[in-house]
TORLUMDREN-844194 format. One record per residue (C-alpha): residue in one letter; residue number from 1; x negated, y, z negated. Coordinates in Angstrom, 1 decimal. Layout:
BEGIN
+-----+-----+--------+--------+--------+
: res :   n :      X :      Y :      Z :
+-----+-----+--------+--------+--------+
:   A : NUM :      X :      Y :      Z :
...
+-----+-----+--------+--------+--------+
//
This chain:
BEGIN
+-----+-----+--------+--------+--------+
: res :   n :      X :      Y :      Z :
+-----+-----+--------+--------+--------+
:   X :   1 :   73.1 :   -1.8 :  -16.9 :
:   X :   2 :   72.0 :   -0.9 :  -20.3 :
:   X :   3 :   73.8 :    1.8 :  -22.1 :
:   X :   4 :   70.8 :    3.5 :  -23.3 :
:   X :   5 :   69.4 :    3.5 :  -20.0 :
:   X :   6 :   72.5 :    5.9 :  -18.7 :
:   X :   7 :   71.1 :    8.9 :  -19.8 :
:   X :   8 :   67.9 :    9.0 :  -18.4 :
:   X :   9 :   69.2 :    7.6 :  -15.3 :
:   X :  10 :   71.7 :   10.9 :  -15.4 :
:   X :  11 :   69.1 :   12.7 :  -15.8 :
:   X :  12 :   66.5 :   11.0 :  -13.4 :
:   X :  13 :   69.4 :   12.0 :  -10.8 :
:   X :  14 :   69.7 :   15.6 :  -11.5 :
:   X :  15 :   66.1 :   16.1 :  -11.1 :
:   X :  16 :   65.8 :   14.4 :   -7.9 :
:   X :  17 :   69.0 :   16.5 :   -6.7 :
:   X :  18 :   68.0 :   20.0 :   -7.7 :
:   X :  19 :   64.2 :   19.0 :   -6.1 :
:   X :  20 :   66.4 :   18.7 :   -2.6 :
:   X :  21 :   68.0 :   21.4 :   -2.8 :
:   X :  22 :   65.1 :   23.6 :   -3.8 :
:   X :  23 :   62.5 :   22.0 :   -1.2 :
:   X :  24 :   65.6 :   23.1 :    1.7 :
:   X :  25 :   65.2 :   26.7 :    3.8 :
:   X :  26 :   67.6 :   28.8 :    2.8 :
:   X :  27 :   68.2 :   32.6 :    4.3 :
:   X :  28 :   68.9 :   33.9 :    0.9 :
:   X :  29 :   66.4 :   35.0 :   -1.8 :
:   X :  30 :   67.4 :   36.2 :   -4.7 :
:   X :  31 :   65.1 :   39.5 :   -6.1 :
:   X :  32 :   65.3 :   40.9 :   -9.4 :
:   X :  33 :   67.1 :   44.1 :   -9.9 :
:   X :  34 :   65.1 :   47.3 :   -9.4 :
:   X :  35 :   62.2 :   45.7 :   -6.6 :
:   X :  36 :   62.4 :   48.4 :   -4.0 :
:   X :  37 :   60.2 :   46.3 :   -1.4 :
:   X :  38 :   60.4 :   42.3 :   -1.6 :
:   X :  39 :   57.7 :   40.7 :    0.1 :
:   X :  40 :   58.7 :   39.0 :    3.8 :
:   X :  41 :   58.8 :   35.0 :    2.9 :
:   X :  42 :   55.7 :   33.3 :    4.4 :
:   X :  43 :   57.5 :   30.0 :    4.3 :
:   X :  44 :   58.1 :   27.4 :    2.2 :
:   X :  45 :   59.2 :   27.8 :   -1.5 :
:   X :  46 :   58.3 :   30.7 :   -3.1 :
:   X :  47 :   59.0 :   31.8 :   -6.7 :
:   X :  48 :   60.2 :   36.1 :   -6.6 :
:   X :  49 :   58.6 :   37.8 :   -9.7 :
:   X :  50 :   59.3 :   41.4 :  -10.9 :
:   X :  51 :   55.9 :   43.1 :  -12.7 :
:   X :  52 :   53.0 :   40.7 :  -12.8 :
:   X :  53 :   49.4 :   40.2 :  -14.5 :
:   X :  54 :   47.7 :   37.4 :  -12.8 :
:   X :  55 :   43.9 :   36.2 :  -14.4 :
:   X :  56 :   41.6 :   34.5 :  -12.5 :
:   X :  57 :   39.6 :   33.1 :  -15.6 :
:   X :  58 :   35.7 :   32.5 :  -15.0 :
:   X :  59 :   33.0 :   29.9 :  -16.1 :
:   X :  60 :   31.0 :   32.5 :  -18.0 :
:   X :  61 :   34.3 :   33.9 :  -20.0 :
:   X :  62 :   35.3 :   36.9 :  -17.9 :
:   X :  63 :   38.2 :   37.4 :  -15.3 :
:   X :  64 :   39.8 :   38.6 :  -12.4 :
:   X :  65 :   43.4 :   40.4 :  -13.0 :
:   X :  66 :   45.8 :   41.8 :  -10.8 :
:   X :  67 :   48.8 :   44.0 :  -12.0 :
:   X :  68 :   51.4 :   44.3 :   -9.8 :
:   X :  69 :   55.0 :   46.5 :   -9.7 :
:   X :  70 :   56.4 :   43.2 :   -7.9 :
:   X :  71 :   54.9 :   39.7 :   -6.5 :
:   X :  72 :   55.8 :   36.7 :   -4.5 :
:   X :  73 :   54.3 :   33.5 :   -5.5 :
:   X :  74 :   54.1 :   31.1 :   -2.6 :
:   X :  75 :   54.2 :   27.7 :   -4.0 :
:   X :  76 :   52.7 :   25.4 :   -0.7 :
:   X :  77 :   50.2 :   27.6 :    0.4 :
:   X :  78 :   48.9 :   28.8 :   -3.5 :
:   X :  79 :   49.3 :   33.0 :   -2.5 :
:   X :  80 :   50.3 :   35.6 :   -4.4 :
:   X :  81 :   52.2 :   38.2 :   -2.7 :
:   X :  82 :   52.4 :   41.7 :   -4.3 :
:   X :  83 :   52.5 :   44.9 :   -4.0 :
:   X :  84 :   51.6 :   48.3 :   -6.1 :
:   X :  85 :   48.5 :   46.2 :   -7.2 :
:   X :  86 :   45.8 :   47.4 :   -9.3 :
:   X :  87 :   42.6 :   44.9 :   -9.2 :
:   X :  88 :   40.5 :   44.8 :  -12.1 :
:   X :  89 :   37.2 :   42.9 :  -11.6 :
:   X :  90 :   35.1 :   41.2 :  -14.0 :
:   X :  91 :   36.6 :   41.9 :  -16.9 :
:   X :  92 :   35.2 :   40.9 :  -20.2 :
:   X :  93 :   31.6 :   40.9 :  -18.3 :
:   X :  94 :   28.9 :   43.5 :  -18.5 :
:   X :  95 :   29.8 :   44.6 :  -14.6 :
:   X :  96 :   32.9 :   45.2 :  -15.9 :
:   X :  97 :   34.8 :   48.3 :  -14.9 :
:   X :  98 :   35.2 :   48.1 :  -11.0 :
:   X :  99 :   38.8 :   48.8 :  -10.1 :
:   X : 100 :   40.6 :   48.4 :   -6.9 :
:   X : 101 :   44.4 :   50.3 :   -5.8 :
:   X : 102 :   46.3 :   49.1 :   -2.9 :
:   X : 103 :   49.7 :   49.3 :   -1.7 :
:   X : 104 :   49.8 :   45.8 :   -1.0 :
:   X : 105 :   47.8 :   42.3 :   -1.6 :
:   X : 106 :   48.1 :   38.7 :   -1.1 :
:   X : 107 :   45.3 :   36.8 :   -3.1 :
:   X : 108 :   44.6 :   33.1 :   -2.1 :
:   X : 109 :   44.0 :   31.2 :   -5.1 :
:   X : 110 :   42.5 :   28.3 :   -3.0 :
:   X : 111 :   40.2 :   30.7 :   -1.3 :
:   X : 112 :   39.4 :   33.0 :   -4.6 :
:   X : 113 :   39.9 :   36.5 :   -2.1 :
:   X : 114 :   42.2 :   38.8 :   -2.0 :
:   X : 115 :   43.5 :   40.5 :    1.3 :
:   X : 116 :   44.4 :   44.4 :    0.8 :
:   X : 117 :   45.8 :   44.6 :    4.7 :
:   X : 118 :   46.8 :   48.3 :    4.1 :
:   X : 119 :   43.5 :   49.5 :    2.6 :
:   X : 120 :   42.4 :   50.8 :   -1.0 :
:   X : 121 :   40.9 :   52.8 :   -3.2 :
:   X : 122 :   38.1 :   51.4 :   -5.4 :
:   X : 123 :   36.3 :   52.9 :   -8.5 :
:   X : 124 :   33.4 :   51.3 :  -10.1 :
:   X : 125 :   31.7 :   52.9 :  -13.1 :
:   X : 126 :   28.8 :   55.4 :  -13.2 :
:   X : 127 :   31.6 :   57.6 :  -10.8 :
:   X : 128 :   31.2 :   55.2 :   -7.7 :
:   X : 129 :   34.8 :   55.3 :   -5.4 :
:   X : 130 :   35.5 :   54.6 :   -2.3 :
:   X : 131 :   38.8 :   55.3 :    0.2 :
:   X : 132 :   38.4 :   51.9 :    2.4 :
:   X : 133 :   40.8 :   50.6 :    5.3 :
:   X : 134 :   41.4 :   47.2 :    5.3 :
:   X : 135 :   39.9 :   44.7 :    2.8 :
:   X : 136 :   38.8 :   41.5 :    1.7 :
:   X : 137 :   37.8 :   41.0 :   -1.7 :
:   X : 138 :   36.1 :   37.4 :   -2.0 :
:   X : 139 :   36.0 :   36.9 :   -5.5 :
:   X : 140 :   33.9 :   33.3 :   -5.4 :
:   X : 141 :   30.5 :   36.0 :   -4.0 :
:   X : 142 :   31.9 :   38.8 :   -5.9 :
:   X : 143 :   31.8 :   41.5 :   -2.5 :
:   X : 144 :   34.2 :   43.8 :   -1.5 :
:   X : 145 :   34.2 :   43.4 :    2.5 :
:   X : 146 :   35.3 :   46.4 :    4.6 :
:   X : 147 :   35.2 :   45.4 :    8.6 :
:   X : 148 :   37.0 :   48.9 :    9.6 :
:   X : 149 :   36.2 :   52.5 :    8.2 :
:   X : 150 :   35.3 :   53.2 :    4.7 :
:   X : 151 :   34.3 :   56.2 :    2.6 :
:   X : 152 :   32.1 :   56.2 :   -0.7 :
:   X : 153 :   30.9 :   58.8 :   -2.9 :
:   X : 154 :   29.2 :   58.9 :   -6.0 :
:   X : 155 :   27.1 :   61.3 :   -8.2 :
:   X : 156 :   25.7 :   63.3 :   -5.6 :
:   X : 157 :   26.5 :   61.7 :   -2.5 :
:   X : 158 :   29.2 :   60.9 :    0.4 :
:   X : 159 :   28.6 :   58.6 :    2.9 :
:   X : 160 :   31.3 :   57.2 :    5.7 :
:   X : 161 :   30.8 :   54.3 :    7.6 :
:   X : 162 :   31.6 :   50.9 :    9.1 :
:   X : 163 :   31.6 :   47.6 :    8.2 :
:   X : 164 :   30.6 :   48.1 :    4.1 :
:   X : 165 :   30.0 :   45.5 :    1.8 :
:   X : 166 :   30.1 :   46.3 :   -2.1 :
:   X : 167 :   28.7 :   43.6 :   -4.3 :
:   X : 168 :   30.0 :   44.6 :   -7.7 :
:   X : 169 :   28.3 :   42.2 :   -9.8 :
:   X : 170 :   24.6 :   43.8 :   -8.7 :
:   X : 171 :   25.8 :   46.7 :   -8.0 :
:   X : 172 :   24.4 :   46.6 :   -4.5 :
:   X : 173 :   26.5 :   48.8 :   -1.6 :
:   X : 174 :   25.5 :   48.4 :    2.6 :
:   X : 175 :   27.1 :   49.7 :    5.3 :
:   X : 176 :   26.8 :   50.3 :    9.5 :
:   X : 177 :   27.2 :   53.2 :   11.6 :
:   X : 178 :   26.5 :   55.8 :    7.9 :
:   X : 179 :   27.0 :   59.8 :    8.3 :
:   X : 180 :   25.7 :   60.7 :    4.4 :
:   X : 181 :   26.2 :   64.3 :    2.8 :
:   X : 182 :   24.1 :   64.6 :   -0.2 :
:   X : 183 :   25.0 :   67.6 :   -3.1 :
:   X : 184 :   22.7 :   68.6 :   -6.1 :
:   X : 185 :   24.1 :   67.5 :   -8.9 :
:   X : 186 :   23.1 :   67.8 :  -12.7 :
:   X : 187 :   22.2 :   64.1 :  -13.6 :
:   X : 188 :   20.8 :   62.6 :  -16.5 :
:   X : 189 :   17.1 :   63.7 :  -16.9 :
:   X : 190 :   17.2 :   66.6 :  -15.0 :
:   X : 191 :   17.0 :   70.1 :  -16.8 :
:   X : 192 :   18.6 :   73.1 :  -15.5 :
+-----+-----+--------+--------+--------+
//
């Protein structure tokens, strides 16, 4: 064999080594000091992060970002894992400004929506919110879809319901079942 060959055979070796071992199950995970709640493994190798920003970078030049306290990045099935997760949609685009809270996410980067199994809160401007039980936002049709209970209130109004959907980009809101409670409120154009 030729001399100058041995080190990138050496080499060669050691990556195809440490690519077996990583690719094995193992039962132990190592998470970085100070993560109070590690994500369950969903199989598969998986990469354990401490505070994260992750962008979802768009076509027209605005983005997706989550912040998270702590995250798991599944490698084989392309999820993010994370929890204390603040969702900032369409940033850098005039709709910008909608912001979703939840104790806990997973966003599928395959399938551009995030899963918030343990519900949220949401804020949009103009002083929209909403207190919403489990969520799916699908980030490809840019809705917010609530199957369970959901609560939204906004200048003058509160309405509970079922089954909302909240299309941030138009700034359109439906939902079933609706009980509303509207308020007087001062708005622009009004006098008095």
């Amino acid at each position: 064999m030729n001399a100058r060959l041995l080190p990138w055979a050496a080499m060669a070796l050691l990556v195809t080594i440490l690519a077996v071992r990583f690719a094995l199950p193992t039962n132990v995970a190592a998470v970085p000091a100070g993560v109070a709640k590690p994500e369950p493994s969903v199989g598969g190798p998986e990469i354990r992060l401490g505070r994260v920003d992750v962008r979802e970078l768009r076509d027209d030049g605005s983005w997706n970002r989550l912040d998270a306290d702590g995250a798991v990045y599944g490698y084989a099935n392309r999820t993010v894992s994370a929890w204390g997760v603040t969702v900032l949609l369409g940033e850098g685009a005039p709709f910008a400004g909608t912001t979703v809270r939840a104790p806990r996410a997973a966003w599928d980067l395959d399938g551009k929506t995030i899963g918030l199994s343990e519900g949220c809160r949401a804020a949009a401007r103009g002083g929209w919110t909403g207190e919403l039980s489990a969520a799916t936002l699908d980030l490809a049709a840019s809705v917010l879809r609530v199957p369970g209970p959901a609560k939204i209130e906004g200048p003058g109004v509160s309405v509970r319901g079922r089954n909302l959907a909240w299309e941030w980009v138009e700034g359109k809101i439906t939902m079933e079942s609706t009980t509303s409670r509207l308020s007087p409120v001062k708005g622009p154009g009004r006098k008095g």
